[in-house]
C-alpha positions in Angstrom: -9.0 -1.1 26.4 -11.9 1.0 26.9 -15.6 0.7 25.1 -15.2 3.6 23.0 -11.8 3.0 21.9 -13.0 -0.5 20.8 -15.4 0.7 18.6 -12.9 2.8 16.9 -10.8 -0.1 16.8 -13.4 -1.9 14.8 -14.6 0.5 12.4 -11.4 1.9 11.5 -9.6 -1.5 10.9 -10.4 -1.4 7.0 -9.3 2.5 6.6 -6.7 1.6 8.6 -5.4 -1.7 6.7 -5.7 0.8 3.9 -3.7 3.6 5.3 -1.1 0.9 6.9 1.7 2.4 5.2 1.5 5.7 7.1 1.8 5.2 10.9 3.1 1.6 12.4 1.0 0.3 15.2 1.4 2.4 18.6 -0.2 2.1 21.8 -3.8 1.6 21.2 -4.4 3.0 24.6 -3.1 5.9 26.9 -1.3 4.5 29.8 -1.9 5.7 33.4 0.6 8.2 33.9 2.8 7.3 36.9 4.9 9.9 38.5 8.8 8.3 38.9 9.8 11.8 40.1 11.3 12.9 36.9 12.3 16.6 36.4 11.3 18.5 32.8 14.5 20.0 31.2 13.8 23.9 29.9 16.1 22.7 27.0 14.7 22.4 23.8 15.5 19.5 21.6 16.2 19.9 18.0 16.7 17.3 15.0 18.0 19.2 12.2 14.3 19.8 10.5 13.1 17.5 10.7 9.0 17.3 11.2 6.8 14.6 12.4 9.3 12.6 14.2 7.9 9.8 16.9 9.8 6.4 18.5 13.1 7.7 19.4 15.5 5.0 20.9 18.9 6.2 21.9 22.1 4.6 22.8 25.0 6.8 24.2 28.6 5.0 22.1 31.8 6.4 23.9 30.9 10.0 23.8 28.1 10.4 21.1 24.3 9.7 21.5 22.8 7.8 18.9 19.4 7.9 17.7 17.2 6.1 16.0 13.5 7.8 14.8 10.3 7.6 13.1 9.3 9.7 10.7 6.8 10.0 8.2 8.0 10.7 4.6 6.2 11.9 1.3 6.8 13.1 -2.0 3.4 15.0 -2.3 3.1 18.7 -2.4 1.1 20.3 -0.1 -1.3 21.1 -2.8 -1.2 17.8 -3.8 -2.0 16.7 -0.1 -5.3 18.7 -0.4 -6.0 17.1 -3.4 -5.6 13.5 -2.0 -7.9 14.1 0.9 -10.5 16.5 -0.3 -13.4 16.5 -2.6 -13.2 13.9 -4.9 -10.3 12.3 -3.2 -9.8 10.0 -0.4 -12.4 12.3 1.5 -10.9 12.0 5.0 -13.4 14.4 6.4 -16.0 12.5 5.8 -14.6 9.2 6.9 -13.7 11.3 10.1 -17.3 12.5 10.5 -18.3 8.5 10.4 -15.8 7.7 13.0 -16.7 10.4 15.1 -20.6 9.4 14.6 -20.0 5.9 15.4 -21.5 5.2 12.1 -20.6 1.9 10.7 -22.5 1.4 7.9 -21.9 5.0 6.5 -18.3 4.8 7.1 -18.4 1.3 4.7 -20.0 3.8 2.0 -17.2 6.2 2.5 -14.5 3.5 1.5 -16.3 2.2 -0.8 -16.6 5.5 -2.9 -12.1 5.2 -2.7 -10.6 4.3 -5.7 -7.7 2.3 -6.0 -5.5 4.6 -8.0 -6.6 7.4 -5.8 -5.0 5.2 -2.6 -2.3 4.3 -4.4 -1.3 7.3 -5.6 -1.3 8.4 -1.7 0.8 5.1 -0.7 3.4 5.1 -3.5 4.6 8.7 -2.3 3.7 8.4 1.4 5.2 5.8 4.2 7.4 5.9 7.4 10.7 5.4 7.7 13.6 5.1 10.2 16.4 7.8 9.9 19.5 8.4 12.1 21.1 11.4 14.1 23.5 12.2 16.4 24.3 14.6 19.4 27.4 15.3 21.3 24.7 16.5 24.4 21.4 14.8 24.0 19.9 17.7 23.3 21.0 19.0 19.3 21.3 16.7 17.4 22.6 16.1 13.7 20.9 14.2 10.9 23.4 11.7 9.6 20.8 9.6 7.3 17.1 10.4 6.9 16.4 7.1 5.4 19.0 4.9 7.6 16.3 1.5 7.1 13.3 1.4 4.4 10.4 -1.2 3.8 10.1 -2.7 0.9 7.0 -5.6 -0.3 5.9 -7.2 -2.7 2.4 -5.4 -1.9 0.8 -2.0 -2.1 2.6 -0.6 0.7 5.0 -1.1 3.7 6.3 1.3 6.1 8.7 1.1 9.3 9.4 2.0 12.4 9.3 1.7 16.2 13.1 1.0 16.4 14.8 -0.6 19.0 18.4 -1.0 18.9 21.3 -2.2 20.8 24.9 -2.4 20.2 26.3 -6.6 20.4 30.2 -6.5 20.7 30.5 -4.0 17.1 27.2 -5.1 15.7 24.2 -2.6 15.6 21.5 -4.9 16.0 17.8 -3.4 15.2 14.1 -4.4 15.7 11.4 -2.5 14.6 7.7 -2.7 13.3 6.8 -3.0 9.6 3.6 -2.9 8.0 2.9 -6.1 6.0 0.5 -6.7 3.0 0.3 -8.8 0.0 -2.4 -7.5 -1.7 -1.6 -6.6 -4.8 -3.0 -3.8 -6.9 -5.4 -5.6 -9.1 -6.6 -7.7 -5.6 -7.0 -4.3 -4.4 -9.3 -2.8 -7.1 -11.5 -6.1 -6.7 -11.9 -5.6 -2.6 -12.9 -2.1 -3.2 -15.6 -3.1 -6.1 -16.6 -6.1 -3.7 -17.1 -3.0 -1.1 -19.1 -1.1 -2.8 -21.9 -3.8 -3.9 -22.8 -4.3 0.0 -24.2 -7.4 1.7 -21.9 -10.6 1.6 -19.7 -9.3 -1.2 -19.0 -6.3 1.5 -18.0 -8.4 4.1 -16.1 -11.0 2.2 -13.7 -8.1 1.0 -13.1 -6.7 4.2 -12.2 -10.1 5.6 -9.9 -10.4 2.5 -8.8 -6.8 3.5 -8.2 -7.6 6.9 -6.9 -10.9 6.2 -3.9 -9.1 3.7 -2.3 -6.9 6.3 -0.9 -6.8 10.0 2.2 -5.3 11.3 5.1 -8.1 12.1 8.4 -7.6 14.4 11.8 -7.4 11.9 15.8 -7.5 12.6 18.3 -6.0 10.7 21.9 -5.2 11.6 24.9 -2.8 10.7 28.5 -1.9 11.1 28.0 1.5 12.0 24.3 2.0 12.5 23.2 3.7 9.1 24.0 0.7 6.4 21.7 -1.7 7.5 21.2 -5.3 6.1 20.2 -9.1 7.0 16.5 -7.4 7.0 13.8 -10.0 7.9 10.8 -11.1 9.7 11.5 -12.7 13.5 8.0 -11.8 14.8 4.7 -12.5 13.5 1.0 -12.5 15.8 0.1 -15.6 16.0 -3.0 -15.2 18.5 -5.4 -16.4 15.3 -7.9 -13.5 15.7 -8.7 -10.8 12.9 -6.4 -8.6 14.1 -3.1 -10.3 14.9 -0.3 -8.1 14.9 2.9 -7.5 17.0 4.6 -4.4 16.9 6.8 -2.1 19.3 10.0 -4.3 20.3 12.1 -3.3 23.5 15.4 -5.9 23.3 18.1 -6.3 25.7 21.0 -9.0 26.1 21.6 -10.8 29.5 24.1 -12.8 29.4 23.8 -14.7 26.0 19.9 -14.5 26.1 18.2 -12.1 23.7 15.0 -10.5 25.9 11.9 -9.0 23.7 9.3 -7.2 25.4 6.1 -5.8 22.9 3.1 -5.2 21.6 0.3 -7.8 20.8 -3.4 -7.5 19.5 -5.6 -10.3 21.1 -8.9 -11.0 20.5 -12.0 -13.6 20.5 -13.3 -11.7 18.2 -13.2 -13.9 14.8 -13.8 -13.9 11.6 -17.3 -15.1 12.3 -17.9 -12.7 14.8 -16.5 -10.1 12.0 -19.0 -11.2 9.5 -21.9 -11.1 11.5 -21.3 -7.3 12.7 -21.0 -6.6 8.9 -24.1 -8.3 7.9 -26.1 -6.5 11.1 -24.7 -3.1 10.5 -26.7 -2.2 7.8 -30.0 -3.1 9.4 -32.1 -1.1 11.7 -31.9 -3.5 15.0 -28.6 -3.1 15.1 -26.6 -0.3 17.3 -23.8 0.8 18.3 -24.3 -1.1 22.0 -24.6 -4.2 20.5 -21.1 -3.8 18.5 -19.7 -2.7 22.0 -20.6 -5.7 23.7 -19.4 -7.8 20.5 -16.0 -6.2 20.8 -15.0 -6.0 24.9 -12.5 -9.3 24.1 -10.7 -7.3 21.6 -7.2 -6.1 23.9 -3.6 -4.7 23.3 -1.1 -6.1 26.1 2.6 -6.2 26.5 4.0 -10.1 25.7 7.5 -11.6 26.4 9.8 -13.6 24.2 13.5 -15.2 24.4 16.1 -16.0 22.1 19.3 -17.4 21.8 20.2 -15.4 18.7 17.9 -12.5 17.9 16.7 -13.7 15.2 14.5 -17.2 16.0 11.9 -16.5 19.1 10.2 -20.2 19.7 6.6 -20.3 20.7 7.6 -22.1 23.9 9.7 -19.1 25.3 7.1 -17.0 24.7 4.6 -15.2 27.4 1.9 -14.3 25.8 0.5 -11.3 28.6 3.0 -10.7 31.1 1.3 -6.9 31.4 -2.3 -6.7 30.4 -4.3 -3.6 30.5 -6.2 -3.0 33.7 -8.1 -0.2 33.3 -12.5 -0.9 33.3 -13.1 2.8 32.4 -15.7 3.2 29.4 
């Protein structure tokens, strides 16, 4: 992962636990583009209406292509959109302007001025979700269920996607990325008032932000591919840094072995090491070169996991960076 990117990584991560519910974790970096002599079709694709679609996975079942999709979801107007992110709001220009400026300290002040009814008003109304289409050519397809798999917590939020599915004898069988929290609405009040004081209360509710949410690797399976159910968690990070999430599945069956290839955060980059970029960043002899070199072990890679069933993935068949990033670029 490049230098800049980093830094974005690390001064996003608390707007980012607190906007979990709207994307799932992608790529964190843009892959070399290799050229596997592929030809661009002049054929437009449609899906129905549908807007702000990402992750397709498709299977082709006899004669119909199947397809599985993120897409974001809200029951917000558009004025009330405006609302949530202007003046008075969640302010997203502004936090935009911190990220752009590097500014770490200011960008703490930003989030600190949020108010928990004003995020949760967002959240409640906004997530991803996985819906469900068809096509007879690849190319138009049919909506058959916009809301084919949902999350569902016990926390603020939770969203879904990144879908992987494949078809065992006449079982749909799906993996896909949820975002995880259980911080709870009153837990979330007290991080932001912990925020806004500064100094160790600051950084002691950012850990406890940070701490409360990841993105985790879940099954479910179906009949036909739009009822799903047998939802659960098979993947969690377990790398122990202060971000430790997994998310992206690919899955295929050989044989009787269940193969996972995804995504992993790792990082030496600790909760210590967390604490004392917090503590610096408000003081004048710290910069934004000194937060770089504190972050160049924090990584996204591709790891490798086996299973006999889908559904339990031991440690010990595990590779934890069978393709790591290669690029040195700033």
């Amino acid at each position: 992962m490049n230098r800049s990117k980093r830094l974005i990584l690390v001064i996003t991560a608390t707007i980012g636990s607190l906007i979990l519910a709207m994307v799932p974790i992608t790529s964190q970096v843009s892959p070399v583009q290799a050229d596997p002599g592929w030809t661009k079709s002049s054929t437009v694709v449609s899906l129905d209406s549908e807007k702000y679609v990402i992750d397709s996975w498709v299977l082709k079942d006899g004669t119909t292509y199947k397809m599985w999709y993120t897409h974001a979801k809200t029951d917000l107007t558009i004025s009330e959109l405006i609302d949530a992110f202007g003046p008075g709001g969640l302010r997203l220009d502004e936090i935009l302007d911190d990220l752009a400026n590097t500014d770490l300290d200011e960008l703490l002040n930003d989030l600190a001025a949020l108010t928990a009814s004003d995020i949760r008003d967002f959240l409640n109304g906004t997530t991803t979700v996985i819906g469900y289409a068809e096509s007879s050519n690849g190319t138009t397809w049919t909506v058959q269920e916009e809301e084919a798999l949902t999350g569902a917590c016990d926390g603020l939020w939770s969203s879904v996607g990144a879908p992987c599915v494949i078809k065992d004898d006449s079982t749909y069988k799906m993996w896909y990325t949820k975002g995880e929290t259980d911080i709870r609405l009153t837990e979330f009040e007290s991080i932001l008032d912990e925020i806004a004081k500064g100094g160790t209360e600051r950084r002691d509710a950012i850990l406890d932000l940070l701490d409360g949410t990841s993105t985790v690797i879940c099954y479910a399976t179906s009949a036909d591919g739009i009822d799903w159910s047998s939802s659960q968690i098979v993947l969690e990070g377990s790398s122990g840094g202060i971000w430790d999430s997994v998310a992206d599945p690919c899955v295929i069956k050989d044989d009787s072995t269940y193969e996972m290839w995804y995504t992993q955060c790792k990082s030496d980059f600790d909760r210590v090491d967390l604490a004392n970029v917090l503590t610096a960043a408000s003081t004048d002899d710290f910069d934004t070169t000194d937060l770089l070199d504190a972050l160049d072990g924090i990584t996204t890679f591709i790891s490798y996991a086996t299973s006999t069933d889908g559904i339990n993935w031991p440690e010990g068949d595990r590779d934890s960076n069978v393709l790591p990033g290669s690029s040195s670029s700033i």
